[in-house]
mmCIF file of the N, C-alpha and C atoms, coordinates in Angstrom:
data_MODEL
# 
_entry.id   MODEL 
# 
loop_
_atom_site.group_PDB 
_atom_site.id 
_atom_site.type_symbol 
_atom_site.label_atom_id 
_atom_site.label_alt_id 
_atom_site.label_comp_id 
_atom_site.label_asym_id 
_atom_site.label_entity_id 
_atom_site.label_seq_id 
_atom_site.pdbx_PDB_ins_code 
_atom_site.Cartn_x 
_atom_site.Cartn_y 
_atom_site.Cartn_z 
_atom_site.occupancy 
_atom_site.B_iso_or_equiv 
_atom_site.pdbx_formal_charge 
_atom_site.auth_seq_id 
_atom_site.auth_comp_id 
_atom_site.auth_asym_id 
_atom_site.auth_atom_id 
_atom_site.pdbx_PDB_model_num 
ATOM 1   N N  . UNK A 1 1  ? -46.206 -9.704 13.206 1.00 0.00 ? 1  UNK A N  1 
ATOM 2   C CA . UNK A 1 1  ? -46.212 -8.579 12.302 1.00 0.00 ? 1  UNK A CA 1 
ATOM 3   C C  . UNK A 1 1  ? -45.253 -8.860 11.155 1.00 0.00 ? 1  UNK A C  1 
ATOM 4   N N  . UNK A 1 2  ? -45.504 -9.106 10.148 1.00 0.00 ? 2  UNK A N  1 
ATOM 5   C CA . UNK A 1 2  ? -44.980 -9.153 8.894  1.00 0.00 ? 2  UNK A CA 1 
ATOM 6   C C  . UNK A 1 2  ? -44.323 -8.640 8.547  1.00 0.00 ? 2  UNK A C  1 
ATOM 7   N N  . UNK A 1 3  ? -43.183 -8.382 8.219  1.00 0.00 ? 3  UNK A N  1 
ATOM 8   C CA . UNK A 1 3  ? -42.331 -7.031 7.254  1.00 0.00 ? 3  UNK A CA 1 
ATOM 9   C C  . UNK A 1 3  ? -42.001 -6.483 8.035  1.00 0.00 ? 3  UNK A C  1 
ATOM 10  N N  . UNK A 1 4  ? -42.085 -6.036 9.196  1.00 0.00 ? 4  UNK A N  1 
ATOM 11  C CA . UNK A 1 4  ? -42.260 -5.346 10.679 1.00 0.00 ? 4  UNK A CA 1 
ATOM 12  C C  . UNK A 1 4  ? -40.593 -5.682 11.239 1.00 0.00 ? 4  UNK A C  1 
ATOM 13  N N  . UNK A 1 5  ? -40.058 -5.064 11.486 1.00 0.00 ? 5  UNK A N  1 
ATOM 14  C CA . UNK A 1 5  ? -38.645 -4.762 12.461 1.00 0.00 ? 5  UNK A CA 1 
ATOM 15  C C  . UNK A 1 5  ? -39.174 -4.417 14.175 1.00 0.00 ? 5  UNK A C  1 
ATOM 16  N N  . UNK A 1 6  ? -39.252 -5.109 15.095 1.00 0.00 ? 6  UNK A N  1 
ATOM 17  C CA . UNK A 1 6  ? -39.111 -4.618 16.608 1.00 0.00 ? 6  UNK A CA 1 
ATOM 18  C C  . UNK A 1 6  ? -37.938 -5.050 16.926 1.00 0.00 ? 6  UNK A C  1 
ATOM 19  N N  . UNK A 1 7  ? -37.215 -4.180 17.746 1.00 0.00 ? 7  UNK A N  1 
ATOM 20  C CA . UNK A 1 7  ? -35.722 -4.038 18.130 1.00 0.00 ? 7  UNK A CA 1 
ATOM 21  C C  . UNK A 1 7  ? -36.393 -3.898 19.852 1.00 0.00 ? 7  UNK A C  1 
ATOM 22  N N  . UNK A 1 8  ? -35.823 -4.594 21.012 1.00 0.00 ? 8  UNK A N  1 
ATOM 23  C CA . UNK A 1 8  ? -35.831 -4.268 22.200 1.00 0.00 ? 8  UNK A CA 1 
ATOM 24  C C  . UNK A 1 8  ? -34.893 -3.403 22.703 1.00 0.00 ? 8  UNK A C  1 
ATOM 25  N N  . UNK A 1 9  ? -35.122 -2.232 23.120 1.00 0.00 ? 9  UNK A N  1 
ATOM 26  C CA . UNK A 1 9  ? -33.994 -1.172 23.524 1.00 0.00 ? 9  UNK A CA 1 
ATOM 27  C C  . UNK A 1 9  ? -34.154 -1.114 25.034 1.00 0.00 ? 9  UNK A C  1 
ATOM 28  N N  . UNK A 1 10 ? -33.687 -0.155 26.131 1.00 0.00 ? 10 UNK A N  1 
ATOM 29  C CA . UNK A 1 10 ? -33.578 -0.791 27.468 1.00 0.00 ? 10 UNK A CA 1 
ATOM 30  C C  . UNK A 1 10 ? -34.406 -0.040 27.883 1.00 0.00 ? 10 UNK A C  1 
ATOM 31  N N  . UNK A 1 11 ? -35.530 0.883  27.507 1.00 0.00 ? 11 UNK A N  1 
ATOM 32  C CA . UNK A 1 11 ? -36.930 1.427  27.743 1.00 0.00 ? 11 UNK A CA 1 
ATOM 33  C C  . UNK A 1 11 ? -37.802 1.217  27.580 1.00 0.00 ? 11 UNK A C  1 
ATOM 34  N N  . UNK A 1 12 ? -37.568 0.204  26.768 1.00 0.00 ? 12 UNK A N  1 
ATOM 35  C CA . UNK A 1 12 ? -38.811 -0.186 25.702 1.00 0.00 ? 12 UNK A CA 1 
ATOM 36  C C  . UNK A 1 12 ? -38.586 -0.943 24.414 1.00 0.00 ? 12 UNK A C  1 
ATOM 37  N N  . UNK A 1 13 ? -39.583 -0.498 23.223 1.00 0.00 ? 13 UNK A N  1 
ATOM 38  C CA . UNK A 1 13 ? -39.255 -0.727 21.758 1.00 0.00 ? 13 UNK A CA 1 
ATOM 39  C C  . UNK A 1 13 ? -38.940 0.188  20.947 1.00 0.00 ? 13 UNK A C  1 
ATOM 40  N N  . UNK A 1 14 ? -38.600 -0.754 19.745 1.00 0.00 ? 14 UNK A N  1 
ATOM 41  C CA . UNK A 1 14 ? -38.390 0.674  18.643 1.00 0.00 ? 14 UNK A CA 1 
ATOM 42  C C  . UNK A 1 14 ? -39.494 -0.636 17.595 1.00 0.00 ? 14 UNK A C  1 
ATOM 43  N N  . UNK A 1 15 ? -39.768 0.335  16.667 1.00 0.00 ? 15 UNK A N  1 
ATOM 44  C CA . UNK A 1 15 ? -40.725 -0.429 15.979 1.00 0.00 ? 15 UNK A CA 1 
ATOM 45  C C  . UNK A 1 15 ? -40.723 0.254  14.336 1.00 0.00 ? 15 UNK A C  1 
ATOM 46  N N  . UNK A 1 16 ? -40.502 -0.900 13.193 1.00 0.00 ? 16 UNK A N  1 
ATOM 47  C CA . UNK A 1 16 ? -40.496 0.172  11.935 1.00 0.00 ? 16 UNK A CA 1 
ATOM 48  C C  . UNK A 1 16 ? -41.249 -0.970 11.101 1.00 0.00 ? 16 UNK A C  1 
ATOM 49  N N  . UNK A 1 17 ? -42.298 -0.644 10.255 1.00 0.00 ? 17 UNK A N  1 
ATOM 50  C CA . UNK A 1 17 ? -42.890 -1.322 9.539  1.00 0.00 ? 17 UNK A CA 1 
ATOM 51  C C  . UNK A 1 17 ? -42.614 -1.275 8.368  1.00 0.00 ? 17 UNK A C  1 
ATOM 52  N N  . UNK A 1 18 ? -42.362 -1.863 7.396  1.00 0.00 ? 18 UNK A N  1 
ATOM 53  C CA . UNK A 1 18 ? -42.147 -1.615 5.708  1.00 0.00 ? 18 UNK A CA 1 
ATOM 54  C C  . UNK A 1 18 ? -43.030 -2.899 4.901  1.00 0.00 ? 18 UNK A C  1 
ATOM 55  N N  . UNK A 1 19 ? -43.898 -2.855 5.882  1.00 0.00 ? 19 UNK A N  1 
ATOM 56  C CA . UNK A 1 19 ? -45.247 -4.238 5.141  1.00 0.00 ? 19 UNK A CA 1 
ATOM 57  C C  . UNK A 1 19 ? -45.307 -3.875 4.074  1.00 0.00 ? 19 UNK A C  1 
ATOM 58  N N  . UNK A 1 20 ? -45.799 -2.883 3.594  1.00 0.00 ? 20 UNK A N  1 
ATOM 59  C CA . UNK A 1 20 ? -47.016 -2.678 2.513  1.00 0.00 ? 20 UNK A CA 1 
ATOM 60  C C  . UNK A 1 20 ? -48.274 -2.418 3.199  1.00 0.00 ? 20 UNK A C  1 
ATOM 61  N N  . UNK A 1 21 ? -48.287 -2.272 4.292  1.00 0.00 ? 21 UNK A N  1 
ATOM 62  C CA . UNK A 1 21 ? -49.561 -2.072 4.987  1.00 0.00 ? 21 UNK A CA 1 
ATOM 63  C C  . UNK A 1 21 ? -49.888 -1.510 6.309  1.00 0.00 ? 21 UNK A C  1 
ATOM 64  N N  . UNK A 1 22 ? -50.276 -0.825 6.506  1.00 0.00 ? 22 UNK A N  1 
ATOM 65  C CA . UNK A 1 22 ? -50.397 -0.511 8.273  1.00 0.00 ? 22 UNK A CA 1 
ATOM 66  C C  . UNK A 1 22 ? -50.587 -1.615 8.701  1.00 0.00 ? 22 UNK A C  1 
ATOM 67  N N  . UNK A 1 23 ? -50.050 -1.755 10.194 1.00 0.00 ? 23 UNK A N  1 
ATOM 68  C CA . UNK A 1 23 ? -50.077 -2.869 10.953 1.00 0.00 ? 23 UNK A CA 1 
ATOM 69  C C  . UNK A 1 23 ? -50.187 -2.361 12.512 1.00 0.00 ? 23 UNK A C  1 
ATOM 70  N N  . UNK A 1 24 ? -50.719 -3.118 13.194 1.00 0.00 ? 24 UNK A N  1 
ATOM 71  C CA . UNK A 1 24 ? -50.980 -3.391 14.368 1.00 0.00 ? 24 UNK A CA 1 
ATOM 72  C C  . UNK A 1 24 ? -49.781 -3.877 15.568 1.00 0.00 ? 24 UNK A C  1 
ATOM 73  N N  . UNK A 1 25 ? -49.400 -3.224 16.842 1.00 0.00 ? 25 UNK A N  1 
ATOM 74  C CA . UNK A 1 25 ? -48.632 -3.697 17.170 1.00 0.00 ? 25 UNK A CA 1 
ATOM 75  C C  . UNK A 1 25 ? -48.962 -3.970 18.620 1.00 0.00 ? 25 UNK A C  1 
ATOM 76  N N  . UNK A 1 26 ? -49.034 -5.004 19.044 1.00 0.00 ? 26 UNK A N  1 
ATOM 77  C CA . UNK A 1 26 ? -49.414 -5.582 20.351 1.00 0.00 ? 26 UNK A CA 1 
ATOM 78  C C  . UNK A 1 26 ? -48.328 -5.714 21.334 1.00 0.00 ? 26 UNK A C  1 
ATOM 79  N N  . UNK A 1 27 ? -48.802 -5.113 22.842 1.00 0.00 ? 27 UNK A N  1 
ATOM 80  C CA . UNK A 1 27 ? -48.185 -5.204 23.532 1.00 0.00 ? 27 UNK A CA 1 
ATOM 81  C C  . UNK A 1 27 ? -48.671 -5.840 24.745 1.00 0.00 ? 27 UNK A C  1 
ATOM 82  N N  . UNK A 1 28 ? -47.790 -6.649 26.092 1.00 0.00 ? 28 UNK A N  1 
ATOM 83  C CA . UNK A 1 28 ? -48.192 -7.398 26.931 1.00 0.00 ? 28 UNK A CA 1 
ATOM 84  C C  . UNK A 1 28 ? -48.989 -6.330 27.915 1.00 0.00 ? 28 UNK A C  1 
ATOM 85  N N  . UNK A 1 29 ? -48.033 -5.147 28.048 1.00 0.00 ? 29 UNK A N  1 
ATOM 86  C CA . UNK A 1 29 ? -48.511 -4.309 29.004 1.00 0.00 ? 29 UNK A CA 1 
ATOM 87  C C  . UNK A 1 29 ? -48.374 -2.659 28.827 1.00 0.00 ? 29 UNK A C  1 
ATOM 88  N N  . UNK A 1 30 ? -49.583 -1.895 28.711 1.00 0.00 ? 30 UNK A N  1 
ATOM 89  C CA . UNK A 1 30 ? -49.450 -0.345 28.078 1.00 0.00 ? 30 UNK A CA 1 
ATOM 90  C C  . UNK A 1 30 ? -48.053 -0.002 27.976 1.00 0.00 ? 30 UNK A C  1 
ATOM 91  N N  . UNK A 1 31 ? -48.005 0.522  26.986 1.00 0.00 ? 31 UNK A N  1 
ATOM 92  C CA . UNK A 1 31 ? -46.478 1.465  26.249 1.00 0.00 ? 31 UNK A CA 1 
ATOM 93  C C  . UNK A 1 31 ? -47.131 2.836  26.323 1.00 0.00 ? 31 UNK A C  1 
ATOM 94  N N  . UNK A 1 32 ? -46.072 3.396  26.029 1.00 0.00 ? 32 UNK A N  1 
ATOM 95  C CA . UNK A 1 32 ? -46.298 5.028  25.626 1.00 0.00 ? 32 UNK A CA 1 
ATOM 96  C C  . UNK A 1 32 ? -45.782 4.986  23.864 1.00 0.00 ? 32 UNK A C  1 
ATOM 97  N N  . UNK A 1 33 ? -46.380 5.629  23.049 1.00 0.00 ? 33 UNK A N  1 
ATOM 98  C CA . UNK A 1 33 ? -45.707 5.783  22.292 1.00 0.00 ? 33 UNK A CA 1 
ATOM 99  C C  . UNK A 1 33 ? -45.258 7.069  21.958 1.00 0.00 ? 33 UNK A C  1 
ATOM 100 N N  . UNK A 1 34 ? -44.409 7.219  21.190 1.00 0.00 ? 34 UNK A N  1 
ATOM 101 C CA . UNK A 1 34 ? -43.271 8.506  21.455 1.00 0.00 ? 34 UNK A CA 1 
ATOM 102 C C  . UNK A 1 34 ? -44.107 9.445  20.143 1.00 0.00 ? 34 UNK A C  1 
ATOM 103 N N  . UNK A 1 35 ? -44.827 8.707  19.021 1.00 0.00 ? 35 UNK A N  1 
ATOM 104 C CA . UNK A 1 35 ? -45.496 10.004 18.380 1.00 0.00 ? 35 UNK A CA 1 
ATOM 105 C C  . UNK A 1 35 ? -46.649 10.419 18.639 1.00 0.00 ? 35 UNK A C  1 
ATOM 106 N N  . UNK A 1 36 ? -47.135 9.800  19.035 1.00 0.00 ? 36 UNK A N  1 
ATOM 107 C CA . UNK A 1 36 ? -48.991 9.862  19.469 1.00 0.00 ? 36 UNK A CA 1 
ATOM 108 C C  . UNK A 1 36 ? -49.086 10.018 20.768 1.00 0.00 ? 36 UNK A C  1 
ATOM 109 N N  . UNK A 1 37 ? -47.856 10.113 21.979 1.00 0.00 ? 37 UNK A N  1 
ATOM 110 C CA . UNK A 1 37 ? -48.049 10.479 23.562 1.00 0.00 ? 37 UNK A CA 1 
ATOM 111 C C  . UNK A 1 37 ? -49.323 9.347  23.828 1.00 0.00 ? 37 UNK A C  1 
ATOM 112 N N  . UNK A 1 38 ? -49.799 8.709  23.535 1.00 0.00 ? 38 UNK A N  1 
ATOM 113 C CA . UNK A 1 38 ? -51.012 7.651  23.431 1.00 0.00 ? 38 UNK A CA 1 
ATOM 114 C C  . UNK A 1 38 ? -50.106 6.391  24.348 1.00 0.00 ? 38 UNK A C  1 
ATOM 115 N N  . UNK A 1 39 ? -51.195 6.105  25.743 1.00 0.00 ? 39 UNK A N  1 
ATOM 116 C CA . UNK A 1 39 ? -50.872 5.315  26.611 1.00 0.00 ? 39 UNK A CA 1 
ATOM 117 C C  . UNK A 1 39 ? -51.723 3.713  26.991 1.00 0.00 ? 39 UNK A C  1 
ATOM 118 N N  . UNK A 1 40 ? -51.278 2.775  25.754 1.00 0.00 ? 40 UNK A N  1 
ATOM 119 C CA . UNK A 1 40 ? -52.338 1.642  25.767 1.00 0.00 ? 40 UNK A CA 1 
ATOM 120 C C  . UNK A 1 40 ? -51.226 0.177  25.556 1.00 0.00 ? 40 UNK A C  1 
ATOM 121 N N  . UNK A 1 41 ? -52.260 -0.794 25.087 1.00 0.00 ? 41 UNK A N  1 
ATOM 122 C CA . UNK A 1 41 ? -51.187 -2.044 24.487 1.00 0.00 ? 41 UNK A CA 1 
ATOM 123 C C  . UNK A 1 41 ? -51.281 -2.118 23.111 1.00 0.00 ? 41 UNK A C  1 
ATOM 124 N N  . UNK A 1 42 ? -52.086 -1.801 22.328 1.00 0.00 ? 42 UNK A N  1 
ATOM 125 C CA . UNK A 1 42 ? -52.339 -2.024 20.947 1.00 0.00 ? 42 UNK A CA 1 
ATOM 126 C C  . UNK A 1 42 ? -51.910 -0.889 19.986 1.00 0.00 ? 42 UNK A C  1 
ATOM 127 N N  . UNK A 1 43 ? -51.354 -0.451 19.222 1.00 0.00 ? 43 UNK A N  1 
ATOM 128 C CA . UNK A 1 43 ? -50.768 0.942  18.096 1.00 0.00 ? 43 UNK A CA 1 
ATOM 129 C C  . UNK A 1 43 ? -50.795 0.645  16.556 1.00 0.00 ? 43 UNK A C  1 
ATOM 130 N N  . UNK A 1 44 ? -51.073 1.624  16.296 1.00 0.00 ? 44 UNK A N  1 
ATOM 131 C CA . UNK A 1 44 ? -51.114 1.260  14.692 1.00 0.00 ? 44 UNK A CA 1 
ATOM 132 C C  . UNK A 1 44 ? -50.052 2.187  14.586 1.00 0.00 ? 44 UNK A C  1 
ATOM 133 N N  . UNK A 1 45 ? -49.164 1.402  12.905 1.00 0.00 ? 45 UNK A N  1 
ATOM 134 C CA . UNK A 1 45 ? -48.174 1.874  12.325 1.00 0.00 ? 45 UNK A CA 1 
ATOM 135 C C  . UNK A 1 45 ? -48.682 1.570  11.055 1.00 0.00 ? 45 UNK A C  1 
ATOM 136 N N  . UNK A 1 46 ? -48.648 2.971  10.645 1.00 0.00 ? 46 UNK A N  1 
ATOM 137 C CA . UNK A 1 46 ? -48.462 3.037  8.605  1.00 0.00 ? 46 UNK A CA 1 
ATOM 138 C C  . UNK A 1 46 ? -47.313 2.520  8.513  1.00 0.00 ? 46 UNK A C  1 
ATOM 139 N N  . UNK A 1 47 ? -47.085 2.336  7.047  1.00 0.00 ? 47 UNK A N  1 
ATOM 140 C CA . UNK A 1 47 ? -46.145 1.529  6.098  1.00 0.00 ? 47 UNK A CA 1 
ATOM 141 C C  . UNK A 1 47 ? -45.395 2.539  5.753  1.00 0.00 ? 47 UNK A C  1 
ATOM 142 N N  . UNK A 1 48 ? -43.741 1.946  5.648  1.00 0.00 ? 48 UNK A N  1 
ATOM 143 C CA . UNK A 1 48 ? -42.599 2.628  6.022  1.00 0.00 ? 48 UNK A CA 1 
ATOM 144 C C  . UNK A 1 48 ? -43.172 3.711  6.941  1.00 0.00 ? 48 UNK A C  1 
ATOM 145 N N  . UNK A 1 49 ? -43.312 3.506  8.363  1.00 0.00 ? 49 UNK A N  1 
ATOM 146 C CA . UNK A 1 49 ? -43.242 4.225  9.617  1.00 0.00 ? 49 UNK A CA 1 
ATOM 147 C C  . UNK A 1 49 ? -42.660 3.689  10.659 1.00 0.00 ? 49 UNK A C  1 
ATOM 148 N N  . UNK A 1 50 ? -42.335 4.216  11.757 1.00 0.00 ? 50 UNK A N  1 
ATOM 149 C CA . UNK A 1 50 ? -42.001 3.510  12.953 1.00 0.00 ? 50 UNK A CA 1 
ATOM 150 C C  . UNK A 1 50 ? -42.010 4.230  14.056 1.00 0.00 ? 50 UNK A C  1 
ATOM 151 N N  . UNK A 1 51 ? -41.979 3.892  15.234 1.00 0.00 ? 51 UNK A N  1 
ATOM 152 C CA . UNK A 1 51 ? -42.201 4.541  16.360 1.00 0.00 ? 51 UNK A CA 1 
ATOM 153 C C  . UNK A 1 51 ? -41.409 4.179  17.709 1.00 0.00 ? 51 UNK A C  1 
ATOM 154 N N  . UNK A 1 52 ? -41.035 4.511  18.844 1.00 0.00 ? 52 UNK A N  1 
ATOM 155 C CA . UNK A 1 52 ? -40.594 4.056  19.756 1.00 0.00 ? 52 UNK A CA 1 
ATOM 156 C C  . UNK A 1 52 ? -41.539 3.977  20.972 1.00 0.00 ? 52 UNK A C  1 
ATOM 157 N N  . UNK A 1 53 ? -41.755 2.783  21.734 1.00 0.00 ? 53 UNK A N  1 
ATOM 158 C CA . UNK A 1 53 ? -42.641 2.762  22.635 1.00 0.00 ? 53 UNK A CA 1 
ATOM 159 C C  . UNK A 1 53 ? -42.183 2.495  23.908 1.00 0.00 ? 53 UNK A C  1 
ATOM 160 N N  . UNK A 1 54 ? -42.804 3.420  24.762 1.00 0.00 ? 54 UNK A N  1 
ATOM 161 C CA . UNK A 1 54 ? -41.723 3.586  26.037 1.00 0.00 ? 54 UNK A CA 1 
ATOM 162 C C  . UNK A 1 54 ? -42.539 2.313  27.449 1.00 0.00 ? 54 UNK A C  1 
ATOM 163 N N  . UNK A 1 55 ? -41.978 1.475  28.241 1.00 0.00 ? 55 UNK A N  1 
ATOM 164 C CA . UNK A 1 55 ? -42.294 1.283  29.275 1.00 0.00 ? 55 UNK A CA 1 
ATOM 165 C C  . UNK A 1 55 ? -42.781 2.115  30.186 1.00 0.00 ? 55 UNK A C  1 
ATOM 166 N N  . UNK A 1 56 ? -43.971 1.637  31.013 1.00 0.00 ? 56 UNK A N  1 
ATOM 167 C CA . UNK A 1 56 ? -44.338 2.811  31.776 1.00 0.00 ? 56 UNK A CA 1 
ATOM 168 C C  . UNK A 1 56 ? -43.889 2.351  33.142 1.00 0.00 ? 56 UNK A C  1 
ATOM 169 N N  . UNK A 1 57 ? -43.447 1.132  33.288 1.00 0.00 ? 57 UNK A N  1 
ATOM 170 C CA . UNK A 1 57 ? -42.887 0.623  34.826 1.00 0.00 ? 57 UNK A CA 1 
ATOM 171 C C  . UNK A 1 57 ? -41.372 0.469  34.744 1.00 0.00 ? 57 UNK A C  1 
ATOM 172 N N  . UNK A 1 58 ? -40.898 1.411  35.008 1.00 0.00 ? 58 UNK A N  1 
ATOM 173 C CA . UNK A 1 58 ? -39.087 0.885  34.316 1.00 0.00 ? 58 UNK A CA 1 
ATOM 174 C C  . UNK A 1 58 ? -38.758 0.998  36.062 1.00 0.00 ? 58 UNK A C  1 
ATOM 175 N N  . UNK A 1 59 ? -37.631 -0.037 36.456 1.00 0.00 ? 59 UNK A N  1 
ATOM 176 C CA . UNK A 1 59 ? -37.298 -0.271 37.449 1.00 0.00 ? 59 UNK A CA 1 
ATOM 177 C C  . UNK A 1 59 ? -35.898 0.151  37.360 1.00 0.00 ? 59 UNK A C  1 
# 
């Protein structure tokens, strides 16, 4: 992801895009994401947006 900031936090991600473009953000194994409650591996982020995506197996 281009232009794209992912930070690993100890739940998950944080994720902020400033492409110029919506972008796509791939994951190994479903996230939650914290604005869309949406439970998959793949998320779209508009430009200057970001989101935090939660682990769903936290040990």
């Amino acid at each position: 992801m281009t232009g794209s900031f992912i930070r690993e936090v100890a739940k998950g991600w944080a994720v902020y895009n400033r492409s110029g473009a919506s972008q796509t953000v791939t994951f190994d194994l479903p996230v939650v994401s914290t604005n869309t409650n949406q439970h998959q591996t793949s998320h779209s982020i508009s430009d200057f947006d970001g989101d935090i995506f939660l682990k769903t197996d936290i040990d």
